[in-house]
Every structure is written in C-alpha cells, then in structure tokens.
C-alpha positions in Angstrom: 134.3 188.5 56.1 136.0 190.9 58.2 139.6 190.2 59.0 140.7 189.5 62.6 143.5 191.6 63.9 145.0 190.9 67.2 147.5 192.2 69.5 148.7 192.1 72.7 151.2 194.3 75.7 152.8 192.9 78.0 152.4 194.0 81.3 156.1 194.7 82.4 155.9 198.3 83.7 154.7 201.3 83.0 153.6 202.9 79.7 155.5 204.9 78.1 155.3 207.5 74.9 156.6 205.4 72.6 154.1 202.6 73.4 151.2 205.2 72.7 152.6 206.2 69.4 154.3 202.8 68.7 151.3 200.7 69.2 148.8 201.5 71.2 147.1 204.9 69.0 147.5 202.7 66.0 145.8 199.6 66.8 142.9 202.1 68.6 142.2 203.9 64.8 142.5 200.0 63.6 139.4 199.5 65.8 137.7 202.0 64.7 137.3 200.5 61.2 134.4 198.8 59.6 137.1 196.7 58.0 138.4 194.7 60.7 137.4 192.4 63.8 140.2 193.5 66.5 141.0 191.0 69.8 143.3 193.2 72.1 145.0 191.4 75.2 146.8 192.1 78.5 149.6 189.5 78.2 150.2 189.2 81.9 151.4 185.4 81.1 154.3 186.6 79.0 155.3 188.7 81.5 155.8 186.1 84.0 159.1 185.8 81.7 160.3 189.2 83.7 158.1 190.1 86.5 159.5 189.2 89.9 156.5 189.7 92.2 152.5 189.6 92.4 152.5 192.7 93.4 154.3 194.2 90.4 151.7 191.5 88.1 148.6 193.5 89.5 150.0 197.3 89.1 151.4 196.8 85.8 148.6 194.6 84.8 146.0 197.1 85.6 148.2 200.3 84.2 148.3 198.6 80.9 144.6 198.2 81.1 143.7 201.7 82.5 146.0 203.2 79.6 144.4 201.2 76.8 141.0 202.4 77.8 141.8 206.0 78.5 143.3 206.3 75.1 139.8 205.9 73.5 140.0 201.9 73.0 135.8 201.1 73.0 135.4 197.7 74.7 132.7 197.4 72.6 133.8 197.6 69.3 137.0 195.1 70.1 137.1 192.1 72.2 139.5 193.5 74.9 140.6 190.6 77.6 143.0 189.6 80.0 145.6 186.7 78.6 145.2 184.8 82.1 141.4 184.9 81.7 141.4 182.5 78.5 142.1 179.2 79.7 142.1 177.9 75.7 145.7 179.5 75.3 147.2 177.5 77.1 145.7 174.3 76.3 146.6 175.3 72.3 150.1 176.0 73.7 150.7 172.5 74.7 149.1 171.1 71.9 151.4 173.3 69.5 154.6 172.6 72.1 154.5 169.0 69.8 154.4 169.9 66.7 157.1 172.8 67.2 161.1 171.7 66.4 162.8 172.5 69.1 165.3 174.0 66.3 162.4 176.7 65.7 163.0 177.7 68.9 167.0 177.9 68.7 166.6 180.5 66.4 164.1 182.9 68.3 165.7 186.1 69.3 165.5 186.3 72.6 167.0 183.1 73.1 169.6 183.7 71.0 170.5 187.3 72.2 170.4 185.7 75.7 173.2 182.3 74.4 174.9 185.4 73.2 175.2 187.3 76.4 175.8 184.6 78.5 179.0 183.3 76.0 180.0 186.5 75.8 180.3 186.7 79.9 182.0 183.1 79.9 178.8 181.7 81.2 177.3 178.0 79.9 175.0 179.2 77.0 171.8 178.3 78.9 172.5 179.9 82.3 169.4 181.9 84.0 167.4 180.8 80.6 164.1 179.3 82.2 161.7 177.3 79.7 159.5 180.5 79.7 161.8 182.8 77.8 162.6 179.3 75.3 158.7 178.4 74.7 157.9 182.2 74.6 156.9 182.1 70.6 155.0 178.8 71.1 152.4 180.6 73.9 152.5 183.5 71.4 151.2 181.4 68.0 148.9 180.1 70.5 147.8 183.7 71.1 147.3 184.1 67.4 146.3 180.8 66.1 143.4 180.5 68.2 141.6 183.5 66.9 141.8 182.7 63.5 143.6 185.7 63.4 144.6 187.2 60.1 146.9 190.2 61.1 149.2 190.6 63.4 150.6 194.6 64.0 154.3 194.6 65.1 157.1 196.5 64.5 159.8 194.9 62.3 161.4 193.5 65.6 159.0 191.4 66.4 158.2 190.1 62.6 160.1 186.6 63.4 157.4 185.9 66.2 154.5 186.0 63.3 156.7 183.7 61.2 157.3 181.2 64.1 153.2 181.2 64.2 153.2 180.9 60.6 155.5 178.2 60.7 154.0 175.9 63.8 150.6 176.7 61.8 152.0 175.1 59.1 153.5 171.9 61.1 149.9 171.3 62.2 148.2 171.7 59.1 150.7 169.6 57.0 149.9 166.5 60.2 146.5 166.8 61.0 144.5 168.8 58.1 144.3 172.6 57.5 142.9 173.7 60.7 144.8 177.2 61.2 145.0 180.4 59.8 148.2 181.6 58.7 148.8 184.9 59.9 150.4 187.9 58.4 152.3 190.9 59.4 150.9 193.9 59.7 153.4 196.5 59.9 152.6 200.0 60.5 153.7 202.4 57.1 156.1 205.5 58.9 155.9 204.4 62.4 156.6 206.8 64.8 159.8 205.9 66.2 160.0 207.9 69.3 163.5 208.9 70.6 163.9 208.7 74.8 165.7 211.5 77.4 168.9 210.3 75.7 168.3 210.6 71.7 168.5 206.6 71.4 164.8 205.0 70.7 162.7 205.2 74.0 162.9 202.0 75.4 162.4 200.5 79.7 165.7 198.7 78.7 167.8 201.9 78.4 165.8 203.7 81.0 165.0 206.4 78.8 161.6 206.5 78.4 159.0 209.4 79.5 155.7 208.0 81.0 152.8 208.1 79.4 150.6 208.9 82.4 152.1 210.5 85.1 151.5 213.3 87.2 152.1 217.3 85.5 155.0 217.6 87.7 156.4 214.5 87.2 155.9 214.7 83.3 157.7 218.1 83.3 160.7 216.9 85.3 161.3 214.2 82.6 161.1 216.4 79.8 163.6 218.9 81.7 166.1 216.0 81.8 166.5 215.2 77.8 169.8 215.6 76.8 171.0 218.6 74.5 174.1 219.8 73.6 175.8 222.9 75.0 174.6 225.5 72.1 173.5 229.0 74.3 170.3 231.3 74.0 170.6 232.7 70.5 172.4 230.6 69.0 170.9 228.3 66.2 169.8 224.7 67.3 170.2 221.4 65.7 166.0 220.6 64.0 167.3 217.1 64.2 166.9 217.0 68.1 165.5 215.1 70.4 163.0 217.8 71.6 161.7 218.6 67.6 161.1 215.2 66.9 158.8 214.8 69.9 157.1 218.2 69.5 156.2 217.5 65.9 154.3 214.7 67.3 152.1 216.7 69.9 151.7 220.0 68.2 149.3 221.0 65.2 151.5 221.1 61.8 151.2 225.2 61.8 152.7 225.1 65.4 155.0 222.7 65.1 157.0 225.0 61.9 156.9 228.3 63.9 158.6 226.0 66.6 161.3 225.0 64.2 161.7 228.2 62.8 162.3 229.7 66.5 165.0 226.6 66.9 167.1 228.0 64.0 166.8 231.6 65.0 168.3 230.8 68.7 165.5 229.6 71.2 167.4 228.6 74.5 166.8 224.4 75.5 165.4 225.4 78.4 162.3 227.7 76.7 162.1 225.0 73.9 161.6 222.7 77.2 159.1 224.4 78.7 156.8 225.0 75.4 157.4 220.6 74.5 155.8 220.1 78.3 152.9 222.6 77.3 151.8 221.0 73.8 152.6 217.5 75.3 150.6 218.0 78.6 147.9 219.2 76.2 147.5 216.4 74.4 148.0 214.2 77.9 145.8 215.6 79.7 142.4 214.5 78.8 143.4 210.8 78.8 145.2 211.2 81.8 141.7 212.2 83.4 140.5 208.9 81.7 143.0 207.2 83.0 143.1 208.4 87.0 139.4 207.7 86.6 139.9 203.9 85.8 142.6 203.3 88.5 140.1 204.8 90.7 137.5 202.4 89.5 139.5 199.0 89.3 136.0 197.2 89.7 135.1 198.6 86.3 137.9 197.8 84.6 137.5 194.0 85.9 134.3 193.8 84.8 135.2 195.3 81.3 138.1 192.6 81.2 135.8 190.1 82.2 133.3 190.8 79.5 135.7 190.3 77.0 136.9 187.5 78.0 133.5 186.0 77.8 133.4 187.0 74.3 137.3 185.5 73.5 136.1 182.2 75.1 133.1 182.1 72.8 135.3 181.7 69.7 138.4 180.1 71.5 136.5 177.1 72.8 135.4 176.7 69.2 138.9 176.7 68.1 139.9 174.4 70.6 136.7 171.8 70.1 137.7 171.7 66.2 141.6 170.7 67.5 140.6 168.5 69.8 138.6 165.9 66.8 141.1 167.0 64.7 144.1 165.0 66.7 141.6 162.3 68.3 140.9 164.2 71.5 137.1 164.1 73.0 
C-alpha cells in the first residue's frame, strides 16, 4: 500500500520565498511520486489562532490556495481541500480533547514560548492565551490521525507537533483498541533555509520576508532593500551573503559560479541586485501568471477545493464511523 502523506499551511498572510522552498516545492515533487498518497490542506481553522478579521480569513485563504496551484500542485493526483470543509476534524478533535493530558499540552511550544513572554513582561502566565493557541496540537493530531496518515513533512521546529499526535494516538489505542496510525516525521534532507532582507531566516515574524507572488516592481523593490555591508564597486564581496545564497537557488549551477566568481572579483551590491531580481523574476514569472489567473478565477479554485473535500470526506467519515463503535458511539 501507498503511504499517506499529509500537510497543511496555514492561511496567515501572504506567501513568501521561503514557504516555496521550505515547503511548498517539496511536498509538490512528493506528489508527483508513484510512492505516496498525498492529502494537502488550507488550515484556515488554525489560523483563527492569529487572524483578526473575515476579511483577512478570505484573502489569505484564497492566496494560499492560488499559490499552491500555480506552483504545479495537480488536484488530481493529491486530495487538496480546505480544513473548514471537513466537518470530521473537528468531531475527532473533541473526541481526542479526552484522552489528551492536559500536561501534554503544558509542554507544547507555543504555549510555553507564550508563559515565557508573558513572565518575562511581569504578566500572569496565561494572559491573552485563548484555548485556541492551548488545544492547537490536539486539532492538529486530528488533522493527521484521521487520514491514517503515515508521514508528516515539517521542519525540525514543528517535529514536537507529530510527537504530540503520536502520543494522543497512543492514549487512544492503549483505551479503546489500535484504531490510529502512528505517524512519523518526515523531514526534508538539506532543506533550503532561505535567509530574509536582513540575513536572519525569512520569517512574517521578523518582517523580512520577500513575497512569493507579487507584482515585477514590487518584487524588485524588495530585493533592492536586502541588507549588505558597505564594501564599494571593485572591491571583493563576502560569497556568504544574503544575495548568493538566494541566487544559487534561482540560477542554473553554471550561472550561479560565474556569479560568485564576479562577487570575489568586485561586482557592486547594486549590479549583483539587479542580476538576483532577473534570475528570480525568471523563475517567478510563469507561476505568477498561474497564479493572477486563479485569483481571477476564485470560482475555479472553489470548485477545485470542493472536489477535494468530497474526496477527504470519503475516507474521513470512515475514520470517524470506525471511532464512533470503537468508544460506544452510534
């Protein structure tokens, strides 16, 4: 049997490079594989844990959408679905919530970071922590368990959340009979780290990150405000900078040495600038066209989202029908 892979983006603004390379082009070649059965998600519920309005659920719901199928996901070869549309989540979630210590959930990260914060700032440990942000790796296992899913890709930060599942898989299996899968890791060998504007990782929360799809003018702008040190035309650069690492990613292996090469030798920032936008733009600017085409064509996308949701539902109700006997439920 084919093993299930699932994974999931939350809808909290907009894409950036560093999801592309971080996530989103590896789980795409996944999906391409005879080896694997792949269920990819908008996780607009998990963003409710940050998003303020409805109007920022809809635009970042549908970027996040639009970007994974203008970066050649086929939603034909994956089951490819909205979080929201999957009703079986969220009854697994409550039915997990009881077999989950609430001492699991002490130890999640982002609780923890946020107890940290707030007693580092002389607040009470739980100020502005709503029940969201505490049950967040219960709705997650639910995510995963109710696949069957077998891999899980995620960067080493977010390994604990596949142990939580593996753990609250457990707690029902060791009550109730083996019913769920236990999932596994599956991190990605050499991921492309990719540094922001500032040199530190690209990242919303340090407001460094280049978007993914934007407009030409827009895209160059950013690239034109990465930070390099004061070294003038003809004078040799630093290969370790922010502007190598990211052209090695977009240029051809040939290109990408003569660009080096013309680092040492003295090219000025602002000529290396200009040739990163050309070989980045390149490579943009066939999904980009993708991409305008689909916010353009919201309809399609709904029905597309729709269709996979259909096909989720097929195996989720399945899921929850076996769970249901299993603890005395009709």
């Amino acid at each position: 049997m084919k093993k299930k892979i699932l994974t999931g983006i939350k809808p909290t603004g907009y894409a950036h490079l560093g999801n592309y390379f971080g996530a989103i082009k590896f789980a795409i070649d996944l999906s391409k594989s005879d080896e694997f059965d792949c269920f990819y998600f908008i996780a607009d519920y998990h963003a409710l844990t940050t998003l303020k309005t409805k109007e920022e659920m809809e635009e970042y719901s549908y970027n996040i959408a639009c970007t994974w199928l203008a970066c050649g996901l086929d939603p034909n070869k994956v089951v490819f679905y909205r979080q929201s549309d999957v009703p079986e989540v969220f009854e697994l979630n409550w039915i997990l919530s009881n077999v989950t210590p609430k001492g699991l959930m002490n130890r999640a990260h982002a609780y923890k970071a946020a107890v940290e914060k707030n007693e580092a700032e002389g607040q009470e440990k739980d100020f502005g922590v709503n029940m969201g942000l505490y049950n967040y790796p219960i709705l997650m296992a639910a995510d995963i368990l109710l696949f069957g899913t077998n891999l899980v890709p995620v960067g080493l930060d977010q390994k604990q959340h596949i142990e939580i599942a593996r753990d609250i898989a457990s707690s029902f299996n060791n009550k109730y009979g083996n019913v769920f899968v236990l999932p596994e890791d599956y991190i990605q060998e050499n991921v492309a780290t990719l540094v922001g504007l500032d040199g530190r990782k690209m990242s919303k929360s340090y407001g460094n990150q280049i978007q993914l799809f934007t407009t030409e003018n827009v895209l160059k702008k950013s690239i034109n405000k990465i930070v390099t040190d004061c070294k003038l035309p003809g004078e040799p650069k630093d290969v370790d900078c922010t502007i190598n690492k990211l052209y090695k990613l977009f240029a051809e292996e040939k290109q990408a040495k003569d660009f080096e090469e013309r680092l040492k030798a003295g090219l000025s920032w602002g000529e290396a600038k200009q040739e990163l936008f050309a070989v980045v733009n390149e490579y943009i600017k066939p999904m980009r066209e993708k991409f305008d085409y689909y916010q353009a064509h919201k309809g399609e996308v709904d029905k597309i989202l729709a269709e996979g949701a259909e096909k989720a539902r097929m195996l989720a109700k399945k899921t929850i029908a076996k769970v249901r006997k299993t603890i005395g439920v009709k």
